[in-house]
C-alpha positions as CSV (number, residue, x, y, z in Angstrom):
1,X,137.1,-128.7,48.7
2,X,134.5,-126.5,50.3
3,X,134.3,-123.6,53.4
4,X,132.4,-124.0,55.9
5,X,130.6,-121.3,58.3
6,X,128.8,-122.2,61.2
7,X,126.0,-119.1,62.5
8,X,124.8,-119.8,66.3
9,X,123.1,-116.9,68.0
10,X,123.4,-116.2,71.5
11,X,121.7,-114.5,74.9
12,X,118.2,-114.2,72.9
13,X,115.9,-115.5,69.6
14,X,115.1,-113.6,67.0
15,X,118.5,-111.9,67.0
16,X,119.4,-111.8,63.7
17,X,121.1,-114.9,62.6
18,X,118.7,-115.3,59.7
19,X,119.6,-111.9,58.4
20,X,123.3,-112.0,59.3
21,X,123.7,-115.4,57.6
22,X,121.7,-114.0,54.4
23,X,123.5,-111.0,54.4
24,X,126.9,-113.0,54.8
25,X,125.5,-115.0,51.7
26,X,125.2,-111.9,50.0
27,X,128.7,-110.5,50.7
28,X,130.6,-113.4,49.3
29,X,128.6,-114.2,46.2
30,X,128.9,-110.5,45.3
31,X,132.8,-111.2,45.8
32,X,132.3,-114.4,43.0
33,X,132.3,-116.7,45.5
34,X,129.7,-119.9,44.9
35,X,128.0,-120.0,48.2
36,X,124.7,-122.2,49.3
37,X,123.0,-122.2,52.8
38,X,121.5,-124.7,54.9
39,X,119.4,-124.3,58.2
40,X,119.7,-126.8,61.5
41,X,116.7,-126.5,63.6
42,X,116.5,-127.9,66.6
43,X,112.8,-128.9,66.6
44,X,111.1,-132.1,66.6
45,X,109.1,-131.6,63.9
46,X,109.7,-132.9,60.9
47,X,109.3,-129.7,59.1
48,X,106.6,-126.5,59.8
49,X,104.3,-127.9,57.3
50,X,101.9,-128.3,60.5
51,X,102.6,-125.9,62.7
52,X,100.6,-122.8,62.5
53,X,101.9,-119.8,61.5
54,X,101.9,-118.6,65.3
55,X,104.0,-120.7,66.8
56,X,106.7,-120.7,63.7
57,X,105.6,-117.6,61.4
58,X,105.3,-118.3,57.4
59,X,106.2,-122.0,56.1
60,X,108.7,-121.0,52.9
61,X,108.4,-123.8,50.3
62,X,111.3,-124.5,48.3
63,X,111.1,-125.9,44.5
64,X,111.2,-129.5,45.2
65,X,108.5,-129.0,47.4
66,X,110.0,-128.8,50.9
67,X,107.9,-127.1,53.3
68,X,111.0,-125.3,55.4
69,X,111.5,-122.2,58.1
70,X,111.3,-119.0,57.0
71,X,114.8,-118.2,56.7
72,X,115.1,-119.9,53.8
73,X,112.7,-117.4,52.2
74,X,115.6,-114.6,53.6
75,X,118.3,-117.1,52.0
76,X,117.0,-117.0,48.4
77,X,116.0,-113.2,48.2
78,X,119.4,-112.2,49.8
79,X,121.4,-114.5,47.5
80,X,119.1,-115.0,44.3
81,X,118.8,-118.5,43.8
82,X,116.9,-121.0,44.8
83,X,117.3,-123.8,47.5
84,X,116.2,-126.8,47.7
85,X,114.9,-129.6,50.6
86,X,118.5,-130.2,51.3
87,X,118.9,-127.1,52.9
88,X,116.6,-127.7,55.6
89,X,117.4,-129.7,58.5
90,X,115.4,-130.5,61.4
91,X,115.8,-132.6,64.6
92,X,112.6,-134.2,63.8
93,X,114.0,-135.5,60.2
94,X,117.4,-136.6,62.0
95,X,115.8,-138.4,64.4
96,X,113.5,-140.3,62.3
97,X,116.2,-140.6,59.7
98,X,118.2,-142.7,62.4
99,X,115.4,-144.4,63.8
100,X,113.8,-146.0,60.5
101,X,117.6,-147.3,59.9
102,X,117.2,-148.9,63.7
103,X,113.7,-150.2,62.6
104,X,115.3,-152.1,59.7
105,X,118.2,-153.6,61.5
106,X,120.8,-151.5,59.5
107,X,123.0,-151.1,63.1
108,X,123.3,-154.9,63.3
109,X,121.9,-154.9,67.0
110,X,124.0,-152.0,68.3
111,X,122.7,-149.2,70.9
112,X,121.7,-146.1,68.8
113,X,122.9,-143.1,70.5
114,X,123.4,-139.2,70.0
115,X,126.9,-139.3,69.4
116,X,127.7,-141.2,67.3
117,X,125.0,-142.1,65.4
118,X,122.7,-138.6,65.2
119,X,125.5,-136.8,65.3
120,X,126.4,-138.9,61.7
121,X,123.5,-138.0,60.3
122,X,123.7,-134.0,60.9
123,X,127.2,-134.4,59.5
124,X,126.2,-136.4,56.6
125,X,123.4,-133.6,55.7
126,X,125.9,-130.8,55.8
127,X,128.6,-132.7,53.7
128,X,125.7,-133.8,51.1
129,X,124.4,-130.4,50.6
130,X,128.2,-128.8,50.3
131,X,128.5,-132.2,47.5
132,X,125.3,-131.6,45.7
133,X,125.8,-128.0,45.1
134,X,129.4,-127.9,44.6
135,X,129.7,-124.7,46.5
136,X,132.9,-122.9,47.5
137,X,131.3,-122.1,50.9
138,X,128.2,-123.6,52.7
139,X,126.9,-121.0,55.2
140,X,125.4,-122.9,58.1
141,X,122.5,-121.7,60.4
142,X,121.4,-123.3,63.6
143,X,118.2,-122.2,65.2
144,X,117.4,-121.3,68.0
145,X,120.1,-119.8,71.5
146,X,123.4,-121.4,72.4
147,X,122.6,-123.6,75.4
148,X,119.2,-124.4,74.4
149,X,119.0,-128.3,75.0
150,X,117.8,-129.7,71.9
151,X,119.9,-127.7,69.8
152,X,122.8,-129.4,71.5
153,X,123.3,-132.5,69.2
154,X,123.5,-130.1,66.2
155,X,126.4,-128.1,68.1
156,X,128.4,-131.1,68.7
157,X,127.9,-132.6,65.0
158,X,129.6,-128.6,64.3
159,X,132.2,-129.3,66.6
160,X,133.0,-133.2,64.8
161,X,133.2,-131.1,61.6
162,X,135.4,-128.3,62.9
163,X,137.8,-131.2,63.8
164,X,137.8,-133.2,61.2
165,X,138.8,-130.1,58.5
166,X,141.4,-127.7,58.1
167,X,142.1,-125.0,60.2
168,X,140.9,-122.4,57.1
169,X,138.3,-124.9,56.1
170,X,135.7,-123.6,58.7
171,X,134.6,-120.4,60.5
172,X,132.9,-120.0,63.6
173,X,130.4,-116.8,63.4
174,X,128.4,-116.3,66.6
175,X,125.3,-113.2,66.3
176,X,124.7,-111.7,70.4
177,X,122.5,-109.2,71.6
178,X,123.1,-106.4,73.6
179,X,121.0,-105.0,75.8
180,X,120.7,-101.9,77.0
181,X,120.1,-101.0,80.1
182,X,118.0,-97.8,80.5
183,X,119.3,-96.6,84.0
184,X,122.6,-96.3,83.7
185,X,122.2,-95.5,80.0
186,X,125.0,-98.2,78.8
187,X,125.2,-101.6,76.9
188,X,126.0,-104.4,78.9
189,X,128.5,-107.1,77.6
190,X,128.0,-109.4,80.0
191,X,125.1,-111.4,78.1
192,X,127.8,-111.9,75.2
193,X,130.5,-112.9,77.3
194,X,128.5,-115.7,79.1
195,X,126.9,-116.9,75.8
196,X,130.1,-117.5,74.1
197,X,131.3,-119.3,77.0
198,X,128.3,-121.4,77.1
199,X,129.6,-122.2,73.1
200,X,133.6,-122.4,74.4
201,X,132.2,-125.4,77.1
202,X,130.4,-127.2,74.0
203,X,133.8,-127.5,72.2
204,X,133.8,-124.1,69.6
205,X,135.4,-121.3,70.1
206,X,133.6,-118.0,67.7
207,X,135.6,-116.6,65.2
208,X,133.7,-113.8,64.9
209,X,131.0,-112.2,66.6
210,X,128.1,-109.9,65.5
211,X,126.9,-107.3,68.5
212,X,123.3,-106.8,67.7
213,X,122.1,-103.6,69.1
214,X,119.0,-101.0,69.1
215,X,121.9,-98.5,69.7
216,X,125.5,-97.2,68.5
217,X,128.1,-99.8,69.6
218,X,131.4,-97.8,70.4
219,X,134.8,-98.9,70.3
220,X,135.4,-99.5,73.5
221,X,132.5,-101.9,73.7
222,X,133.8,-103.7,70.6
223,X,137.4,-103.9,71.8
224,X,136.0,-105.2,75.3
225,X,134.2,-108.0,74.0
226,X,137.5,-109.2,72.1
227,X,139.4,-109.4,75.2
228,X,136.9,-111.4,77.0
229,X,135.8,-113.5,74.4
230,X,139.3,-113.8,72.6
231,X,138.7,-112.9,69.3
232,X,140.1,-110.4,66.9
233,X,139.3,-106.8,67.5
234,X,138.6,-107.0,63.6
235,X,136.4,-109.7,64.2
236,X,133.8,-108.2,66.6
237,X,131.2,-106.6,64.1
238,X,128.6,-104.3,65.6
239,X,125.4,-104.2,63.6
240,X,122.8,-102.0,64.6
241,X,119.3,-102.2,64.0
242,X,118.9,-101.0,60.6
243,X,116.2,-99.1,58.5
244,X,115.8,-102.0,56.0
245,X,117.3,-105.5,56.2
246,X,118.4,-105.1,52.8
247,X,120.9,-102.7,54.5
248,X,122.3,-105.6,56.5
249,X,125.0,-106.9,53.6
250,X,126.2,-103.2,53.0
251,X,126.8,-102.6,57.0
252,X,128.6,-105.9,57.4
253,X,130.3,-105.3,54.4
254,X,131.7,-101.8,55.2
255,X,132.3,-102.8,58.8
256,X,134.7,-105.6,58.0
257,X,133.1,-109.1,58.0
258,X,133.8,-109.8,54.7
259,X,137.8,-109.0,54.4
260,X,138.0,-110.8,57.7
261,X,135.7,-114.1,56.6
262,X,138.2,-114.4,53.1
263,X,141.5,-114.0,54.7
264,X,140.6,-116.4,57.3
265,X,139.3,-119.1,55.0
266,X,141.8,-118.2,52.2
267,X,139.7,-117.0,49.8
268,X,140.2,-114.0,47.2
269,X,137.6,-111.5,45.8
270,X,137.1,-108.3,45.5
271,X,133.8,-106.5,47.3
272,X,130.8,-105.4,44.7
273,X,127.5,-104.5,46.1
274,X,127.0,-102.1,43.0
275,X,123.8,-103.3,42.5
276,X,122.7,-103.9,46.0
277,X,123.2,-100.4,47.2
278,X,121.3,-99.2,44.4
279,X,118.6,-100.8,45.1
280,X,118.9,-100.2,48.6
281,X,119.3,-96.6,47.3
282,X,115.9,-97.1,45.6
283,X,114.3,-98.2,48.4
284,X,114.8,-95.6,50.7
285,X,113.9,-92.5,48.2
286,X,110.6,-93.4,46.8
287,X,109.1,-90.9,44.2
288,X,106.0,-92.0,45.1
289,X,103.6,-94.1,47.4
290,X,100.6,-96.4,47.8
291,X,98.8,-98.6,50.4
292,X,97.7,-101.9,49.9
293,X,95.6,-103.5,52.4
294,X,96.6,-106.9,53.8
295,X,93.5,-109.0,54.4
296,X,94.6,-112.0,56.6
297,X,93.7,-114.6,59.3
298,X,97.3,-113.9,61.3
299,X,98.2,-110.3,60.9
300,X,98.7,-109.7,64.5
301,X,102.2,-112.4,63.6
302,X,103.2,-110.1,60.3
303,X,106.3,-113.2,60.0
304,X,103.0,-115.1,59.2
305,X,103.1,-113.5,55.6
306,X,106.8,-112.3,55.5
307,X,107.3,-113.4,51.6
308,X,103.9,-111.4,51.0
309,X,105.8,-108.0,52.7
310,X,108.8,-108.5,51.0
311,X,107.1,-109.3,47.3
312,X,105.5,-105.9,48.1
313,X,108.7,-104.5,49.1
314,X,110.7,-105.5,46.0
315,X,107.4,-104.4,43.3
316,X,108.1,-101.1,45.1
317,X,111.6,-100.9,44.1
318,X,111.1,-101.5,40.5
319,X,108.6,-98.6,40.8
320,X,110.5,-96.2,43.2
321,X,107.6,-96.1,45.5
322,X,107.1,-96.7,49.1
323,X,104.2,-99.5,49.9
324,X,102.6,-99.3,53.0
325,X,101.1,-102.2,54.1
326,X,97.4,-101.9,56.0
327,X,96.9,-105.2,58.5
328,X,93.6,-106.2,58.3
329,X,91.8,-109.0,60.2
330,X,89.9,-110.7,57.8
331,X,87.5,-111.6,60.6
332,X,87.1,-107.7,61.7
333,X,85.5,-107.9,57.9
334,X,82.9,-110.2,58.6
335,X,81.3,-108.0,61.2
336,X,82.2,-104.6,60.3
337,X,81.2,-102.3,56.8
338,X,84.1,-103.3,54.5
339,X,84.2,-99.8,53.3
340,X,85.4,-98.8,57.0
341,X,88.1,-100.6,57.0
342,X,89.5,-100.3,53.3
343,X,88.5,-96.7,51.9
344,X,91.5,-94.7,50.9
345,X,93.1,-98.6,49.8
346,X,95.0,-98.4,46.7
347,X,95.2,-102.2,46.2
348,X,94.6,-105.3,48.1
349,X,96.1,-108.7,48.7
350,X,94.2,-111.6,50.3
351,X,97.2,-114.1,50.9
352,X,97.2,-117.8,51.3
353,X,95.5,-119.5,54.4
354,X,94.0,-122.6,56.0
355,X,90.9,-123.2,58.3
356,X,87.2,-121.4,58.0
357,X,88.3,-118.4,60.7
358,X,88.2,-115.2,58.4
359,X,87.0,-117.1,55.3
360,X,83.9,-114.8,54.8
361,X,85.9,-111.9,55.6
362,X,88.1,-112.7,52.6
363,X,85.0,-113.1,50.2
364,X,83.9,-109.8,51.5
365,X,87.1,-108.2,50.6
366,X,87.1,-109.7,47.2
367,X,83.7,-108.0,46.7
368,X,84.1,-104.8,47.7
369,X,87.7,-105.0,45.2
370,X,85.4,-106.1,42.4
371,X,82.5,-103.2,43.2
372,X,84.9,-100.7,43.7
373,X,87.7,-101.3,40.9
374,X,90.1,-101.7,43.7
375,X,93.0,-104.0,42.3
376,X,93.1,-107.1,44.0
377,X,95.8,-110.2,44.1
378,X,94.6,-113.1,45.9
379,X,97.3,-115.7,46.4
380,X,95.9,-119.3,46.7
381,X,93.1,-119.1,49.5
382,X,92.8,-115.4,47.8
383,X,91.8,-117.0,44.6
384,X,89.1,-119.4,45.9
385,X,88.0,-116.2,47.7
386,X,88.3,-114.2,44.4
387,X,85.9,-117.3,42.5
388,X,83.6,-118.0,45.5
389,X,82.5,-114.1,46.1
390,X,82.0,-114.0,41.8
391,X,79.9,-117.0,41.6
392,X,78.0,-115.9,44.8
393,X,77.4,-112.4,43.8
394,X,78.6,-112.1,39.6
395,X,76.6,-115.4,38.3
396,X,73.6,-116.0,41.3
397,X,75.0,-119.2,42.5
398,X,73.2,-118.9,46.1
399,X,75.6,-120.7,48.8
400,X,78.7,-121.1,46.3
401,X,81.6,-122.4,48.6
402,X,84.4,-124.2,49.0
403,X,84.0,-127.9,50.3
404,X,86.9,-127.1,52.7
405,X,84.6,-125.4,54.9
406,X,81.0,-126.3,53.3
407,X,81.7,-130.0,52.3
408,X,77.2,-130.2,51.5
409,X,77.6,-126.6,49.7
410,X,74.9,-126.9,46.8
411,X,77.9,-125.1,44.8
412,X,81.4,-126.4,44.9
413,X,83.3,-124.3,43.1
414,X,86.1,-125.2,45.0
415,X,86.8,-128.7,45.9
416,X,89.2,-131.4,46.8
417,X,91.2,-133.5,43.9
418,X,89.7,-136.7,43.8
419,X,93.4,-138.3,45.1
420,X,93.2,-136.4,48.4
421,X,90.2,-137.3,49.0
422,X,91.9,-140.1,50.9
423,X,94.8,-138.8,52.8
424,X,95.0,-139.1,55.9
425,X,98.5,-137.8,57.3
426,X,97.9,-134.0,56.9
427,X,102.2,-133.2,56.6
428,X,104.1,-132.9,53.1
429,X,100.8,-134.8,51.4
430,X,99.3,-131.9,49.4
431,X,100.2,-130.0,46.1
432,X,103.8,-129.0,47.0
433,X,106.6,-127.4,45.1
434,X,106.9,-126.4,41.4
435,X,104.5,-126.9,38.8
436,X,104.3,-125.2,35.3
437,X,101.4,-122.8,34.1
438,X,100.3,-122.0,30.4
439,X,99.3,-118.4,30.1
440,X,96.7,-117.4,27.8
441,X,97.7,-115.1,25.4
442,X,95.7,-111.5,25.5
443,X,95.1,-111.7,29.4
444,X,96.8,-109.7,31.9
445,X,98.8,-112.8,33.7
446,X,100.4,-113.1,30.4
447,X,100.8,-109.2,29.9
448,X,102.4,-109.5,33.1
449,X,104.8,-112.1,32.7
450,X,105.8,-111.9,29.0
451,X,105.8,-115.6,28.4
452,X,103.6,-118.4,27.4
453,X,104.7,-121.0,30.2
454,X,105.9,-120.2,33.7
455,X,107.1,-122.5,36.8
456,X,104.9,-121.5,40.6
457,X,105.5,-122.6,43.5
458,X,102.3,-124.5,45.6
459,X,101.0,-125.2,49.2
460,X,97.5,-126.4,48.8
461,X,94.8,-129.3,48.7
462,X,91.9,-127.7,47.7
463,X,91.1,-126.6,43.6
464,X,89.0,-124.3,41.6
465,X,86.2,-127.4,40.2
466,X,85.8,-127.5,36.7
467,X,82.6,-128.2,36.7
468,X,81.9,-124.7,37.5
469,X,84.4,-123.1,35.0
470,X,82.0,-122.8,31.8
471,X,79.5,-120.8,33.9
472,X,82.0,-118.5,35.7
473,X,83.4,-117.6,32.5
474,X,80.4,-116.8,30.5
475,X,79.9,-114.3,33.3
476,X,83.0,-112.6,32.9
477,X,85.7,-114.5,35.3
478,X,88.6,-115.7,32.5
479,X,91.1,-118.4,33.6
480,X,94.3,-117.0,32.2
481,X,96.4,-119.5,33.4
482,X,96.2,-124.3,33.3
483,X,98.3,-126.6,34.4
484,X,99.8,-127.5,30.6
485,X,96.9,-130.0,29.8
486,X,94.3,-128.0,30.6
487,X,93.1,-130.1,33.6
488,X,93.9,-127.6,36.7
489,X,93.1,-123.8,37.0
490,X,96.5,-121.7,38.1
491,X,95.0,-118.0,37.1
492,X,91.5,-116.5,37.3
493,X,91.5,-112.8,36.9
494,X,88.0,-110.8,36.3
495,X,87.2,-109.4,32.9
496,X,86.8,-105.2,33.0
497,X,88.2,-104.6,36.3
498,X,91.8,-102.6,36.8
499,X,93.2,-105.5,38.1
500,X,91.3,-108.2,39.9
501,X,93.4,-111.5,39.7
502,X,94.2,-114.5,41.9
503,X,96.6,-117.7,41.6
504,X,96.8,-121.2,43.1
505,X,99.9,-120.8,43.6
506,X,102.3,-118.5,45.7
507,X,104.0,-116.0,43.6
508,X,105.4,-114.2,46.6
509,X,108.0,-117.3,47.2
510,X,109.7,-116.4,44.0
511,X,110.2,-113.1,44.5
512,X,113.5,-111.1,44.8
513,X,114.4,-107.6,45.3
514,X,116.5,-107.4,42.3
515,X,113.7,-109.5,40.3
516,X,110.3,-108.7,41.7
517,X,107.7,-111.3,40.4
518,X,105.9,-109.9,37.3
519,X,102.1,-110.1,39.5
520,X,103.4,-108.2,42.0
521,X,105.1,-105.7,40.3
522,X,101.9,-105.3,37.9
523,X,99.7,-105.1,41.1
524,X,101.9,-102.5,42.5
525,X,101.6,-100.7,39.0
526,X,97.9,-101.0,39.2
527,X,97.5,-99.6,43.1
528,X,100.3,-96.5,42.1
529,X,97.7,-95.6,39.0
530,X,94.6,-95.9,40.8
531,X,96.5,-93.7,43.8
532,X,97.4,-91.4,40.9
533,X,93.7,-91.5,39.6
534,X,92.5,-90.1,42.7
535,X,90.6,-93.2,42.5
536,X,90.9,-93.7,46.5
537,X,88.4,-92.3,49.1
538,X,89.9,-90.5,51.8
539,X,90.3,-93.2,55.3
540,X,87.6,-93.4,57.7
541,X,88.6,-95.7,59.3
């Protein structure tokens, strides 16, 4: 029979739930306990897929080709396997859920309402995914701040559940933040107290509660907030803002959630973060350092490209170097001397994108990589920048584009499948999920990965047209990487440079801190050698 614990968040967003309930993840599976997560968000969407990257930061896309909230992304590096469309839940997919049933008749004529019928469905979700992994424990997020309106079905659904299981079946952990208040020079409690109050008058009273703080929690505040909110002094974990989420797991750890979460759901295992702490140990004493220049549409919003930082992050660990990351706005490119903005770069990484806004800031990037031997990985919308700026400038082709933002381009070397050319509904309807990729022996994809057939992960519409593929080659661009039959280009890496390669897909999403993905880590390897070299100009800009 599985665990269940419920994560709210309280008196702000953005306090941490994501990385508590990772963290948490991390905590019992090192103990040998089989744990999945799920996250319940509150929005009417039906998933992010459409929402730009502003409003909802990166869309993470599971293996079964789930567009989902970034927190998933947190889920899978934290706990090191992968999720699936089942762990997403949002108030758009209950709703419709329960109203296509309506539609059909299946109530037999009876008024559809929250409670019972939505409330069914959230239930039914979080039962399913507990059943379909066969986990020990399902950790359970819900978006979003206690007393938030829409978020309120998903609370009561939580409070059903709490109900209908044993006491030690399920575990209530609420994540507050406390401010502090410069004048006095003191953390307030207050905030807490009300928010868990605000969960008390919903029907759940927190087991355990996280203090989120940007400074030392002291006893006394700890013991305060247990007599107010009536939970155990054990129970009221203070986390402070630490140097490196990947610290989170070994503060909580250390601090007590973990002895406290077993013995209250009757659970034995003994703590092991061996191998977490060193690689946190890594991380914090680099040998050595390089900077790799981000070249993006939304760098202002770095959650935009989260899965990109971290990728980064974890190739740095398997290298014992620091990577700093330059933002640059690929439209400050289009305007302004390339050189300006990216001398002293050891390495740069165009990431994935959609819409013309920075497009020719991107192919300028990728040129001045190719020009300069500066290693370059361009990740989807990177790679069509990668093969646009060679056939432009490498093999003559005057106006070479891709039809997503020059549909009468004389050159299309990038161009929709013919079976999109007819979609209309822009959600969940292009190349989702995971696909496998041959790798051709001799090139530096396969180099990289040490195998002849991998499985990526895709967000995109738009391909590299084969029409074009016999010309770019004879001028030095080499598809290292097909679909199995040969039909789709996966990898296109340029022939003679350091390392100049680019992917359909998105490697970043695989990504782990105790595995970093193979491209990464070679890219990494790449921008530490050319740093080494003294291959980098000294920064002008």
């Amino acid at each position: 029979m599985p665990k269940f614990i419920f994560v709210t968040g309280g008196v702000v967003s953005s306090v941490g739930k994501g990385i508590t309930t990772a963290s948490l993840g991390r905590i019992l599976k090192s103990r040998g306990i089989k744990v999945s997560i799920q996250k319940l968000d509150p929005y009417l969407n039906v998933d992010p897929g459409t929402m730009s990257p502003y409003q909802h930061g990166e869309v993470f896309v599971t293996v079964d080709g789930a567009e989902t909230d970034l927190d998933l992304g947190h889920y899978e590096r934290f706990i090191d396997q992968d999720l699936t469309a089942a762990s997403s839940v949002t108030s758009g997919q209950i709703y419709l859920a329960v109203l296509e049933r309506e539609r059909r008749g299946d109530y037999l004529g009876g008024t559809i309402q929250q409670v019972p019928h939505l409330t069914n469905e959230i239930k039914a979700r979080i039962y399913g995914v507990a059943e379909q992994t066969g986990c020990d424990v399902l950790i359970c997020e819900v978006g979003g701040t206690v007393g938030d309106i829409e978020g309120e079905t998903f609370i009561e659904a939580i409070r059903q559940i709490r109900h209908e299981q044993p006491r030690d079946a399920t575990l209530s952990v609420h994540v507050c933040f406390l401010p502090w208040v410069g004048a006095t020079g003191e953390l307030k409690t207050k905030p807490t107290q009300h928010s868990v109050r605000e969960l008390r008058s919903k029907g759940i009273q927190p087991d355990a509660i996280v203090l989120r703080s940007d400074h030392p929690v002291p006893r006394d505040i700890t013991d305060k907030v247990a007599l107010f909110c009536d939970v155990e002094p054990r129970a009221v974990i203070p986390m402070e803002t630490a140097d490196t989420i990947y610290e989170v797991p070994i503060t909580l750890e250390e601090r007590g959630l973990g002895d406290f979460v077993l013995d209250r759901l009757g659970l034995e295992g003994r703590r092991d973060l061996a191998e977490w702490r060193d690689l946190v140990y890594r991380l914090k004493h680099p040998r050595r350092t390089a900077e790799v220049a981000v070249v993006g549409k939304y760098v202002e919003l770095r959650d935009a490209y989260i899965s990109v930082k971290e990728a980064l992050v974890h190739a740095g660990i398997a290298h014992e170097a620091d990577v700093t990351i330059r933002w640059v706005p690929a439209e400050a490119l289009e305007t302004r001397d390339p050189a300006d903005l990216l001398a002293g770069i050891d390495g740069i990484v165009v990431p994935g994108g959609f819409g013309e806004r920075g497009w020719e800031g991107k192919i300028r990037a990728a040129e001045y990589a190719r020009t300069t031997g500066t290693p370059y990985l361009g990740l989807c919308l990177g790679m069509q920048a990668l093969v646009t700026e060679f056939a432009r400038h490498a093999c003559g082709l005057v106006g070479a584009n891709s039809t997503e933002f020059d549909p009468e381009t004389p050159h299309p070397v990038i161009s929709l499948l013919e079976e999109q050319h007819a979609v209309v509904n822009l959600g969940g309807t292009m190349r989702l999920g995971a696909y496998p990729c041959r790798l051709l022996p001799g090139t530096l994809a396969h180099r990289a990965y040490g195998t002849d057939v991998v499985s990526e992960r895709h967000r995109h519409r738009w391909e590299f047209n084969n029409a074009y593929r016999a010309r770019l080659e004879a001028a030095g661009l080499r598809v290292s990487g097909t679909s199995p039959d040969g039909a789709l280009v996966e990898i296109s890496e340029i022939s003679g440079h350091p390392f100049m390669l680019g992917t359909q897909f998105h490697p970043e999403l695989q990504s782990r801190p105790n595995r970093p993905h193979p491209l990464f880590r070679e890219f990494v390897a790449a921008a530490l050698a050319r740093r080494a070299a003294g291959a980098a100009a000294p920064a002008t800009a």
